[in-house]
C-alpha positions as CSV (number, residue, x, y, z in Angstrom):
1,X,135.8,119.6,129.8
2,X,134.6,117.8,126.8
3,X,134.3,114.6,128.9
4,X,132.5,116.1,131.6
5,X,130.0,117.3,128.8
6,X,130.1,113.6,127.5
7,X,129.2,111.8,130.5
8,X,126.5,114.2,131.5
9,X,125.0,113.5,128.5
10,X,125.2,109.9,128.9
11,X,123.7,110.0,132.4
12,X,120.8,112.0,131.3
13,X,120.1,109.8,128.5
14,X,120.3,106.7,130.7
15,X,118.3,107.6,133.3
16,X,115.5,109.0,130.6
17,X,115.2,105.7,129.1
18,X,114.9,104.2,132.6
19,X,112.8,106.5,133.5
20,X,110.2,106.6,130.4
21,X,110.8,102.2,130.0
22,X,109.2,102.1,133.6
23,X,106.3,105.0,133.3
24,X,105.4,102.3,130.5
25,X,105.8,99.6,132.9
26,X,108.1,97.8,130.7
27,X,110.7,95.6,131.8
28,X,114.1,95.7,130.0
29,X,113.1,92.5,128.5
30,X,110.0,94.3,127.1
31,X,111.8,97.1,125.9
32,X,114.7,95.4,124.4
33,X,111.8,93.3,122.1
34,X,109.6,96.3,121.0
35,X,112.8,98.0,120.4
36,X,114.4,95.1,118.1
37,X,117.5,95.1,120.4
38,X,119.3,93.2,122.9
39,X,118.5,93.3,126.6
40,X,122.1,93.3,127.3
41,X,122.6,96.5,125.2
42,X,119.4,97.7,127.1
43,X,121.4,97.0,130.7
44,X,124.2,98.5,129.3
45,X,122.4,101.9,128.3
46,X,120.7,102.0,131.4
47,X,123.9,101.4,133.7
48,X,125.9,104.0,130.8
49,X,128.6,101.5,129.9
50,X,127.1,101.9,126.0
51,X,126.5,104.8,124.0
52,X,124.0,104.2,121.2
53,X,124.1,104.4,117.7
54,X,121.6,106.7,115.4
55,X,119.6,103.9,115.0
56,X,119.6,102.2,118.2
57,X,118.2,105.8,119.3
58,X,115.8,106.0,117.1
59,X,114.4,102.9,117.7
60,X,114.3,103.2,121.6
61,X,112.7,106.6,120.9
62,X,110.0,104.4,118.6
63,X,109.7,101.8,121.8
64,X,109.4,104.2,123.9
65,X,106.7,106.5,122.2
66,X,109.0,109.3,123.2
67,X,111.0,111.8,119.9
68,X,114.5,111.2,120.1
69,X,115.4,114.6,121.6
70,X,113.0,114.4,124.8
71,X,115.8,111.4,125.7
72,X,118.0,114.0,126.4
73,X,116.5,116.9,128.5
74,X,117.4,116.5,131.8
75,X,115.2,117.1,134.4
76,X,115.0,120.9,135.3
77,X,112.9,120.9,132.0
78,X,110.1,119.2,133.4
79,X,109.1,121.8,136.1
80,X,106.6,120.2,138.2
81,X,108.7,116.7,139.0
82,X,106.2,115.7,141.1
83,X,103.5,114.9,138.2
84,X,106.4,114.6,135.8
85,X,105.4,110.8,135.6
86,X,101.6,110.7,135.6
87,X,101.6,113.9,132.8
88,X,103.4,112.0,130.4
89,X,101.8,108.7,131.0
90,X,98.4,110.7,130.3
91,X,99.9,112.3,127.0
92,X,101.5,109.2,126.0
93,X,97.9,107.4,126.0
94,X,96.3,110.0,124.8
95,X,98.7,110.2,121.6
96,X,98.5,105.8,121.3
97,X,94.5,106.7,121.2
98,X,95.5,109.8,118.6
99,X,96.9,107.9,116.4
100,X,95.2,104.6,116.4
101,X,92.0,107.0,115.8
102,X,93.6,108.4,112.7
103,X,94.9,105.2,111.4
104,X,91.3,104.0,111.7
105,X,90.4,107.2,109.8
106,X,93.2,106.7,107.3
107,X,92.3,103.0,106.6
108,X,88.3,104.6,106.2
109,X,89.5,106.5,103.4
110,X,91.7,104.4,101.3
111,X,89.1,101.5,101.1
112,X,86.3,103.9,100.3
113,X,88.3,105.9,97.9
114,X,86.9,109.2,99.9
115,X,89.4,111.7,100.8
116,X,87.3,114.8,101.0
């Protein structure tokens, strides 16, 4: 039984990276250089012939602007699959513009010296 857990964990978290790696439009090239890892070990994840380590997941999570847990909900947790993709492409953007607004806003403050 343990096994059957085991590779239905790995599937999820393969197709998840798949899946979030093309709502970003990256190739596994792309993904494999944001992430600071290999595109074979990419292929590999994708096709489930390689788990990953701690910190291979956390720095595909990074890559793929995604926490490390949300690569491992399978589907029936995203109840609308038909604007599954579109949704999280929106929030995805809309956290990119988040946080580049409050790095702006961050950077502001330390060269002023105001942090009221």
């Amino acid at each position: 039984m343990k096994r059957t857990i085991n590779s239905a964990i790995r599937l999820i978290f393969s197709k998840n990276v798949k899946n979030y790696r093309e709502i970003l439009k990256y190739s596994q090239e792309k993904l494999a250089e944001k992430a600071g890892i290999s595109v074979q070990t990419i292929k590999d994840i994708e096709s489930c012939r390689r788990w990953v380590s701690d910190k291979t997941l956390t720095m595909l999570a990074k890559a793929l602007n995604v926490p490390e847990f949300q690569l491992f909900l399978p589907d029936k947790y995203i109840k609308d699959k038909k604007y599954k993709k579109p949704a999280l492409k929106s929030l995805m953007t809309l956290k990119s513009k988040v946080q580049l607004l409050m790095d702006e806003q961050f950077e502001v403050a330390v060269k002023s010296g105001d942090f009221s």
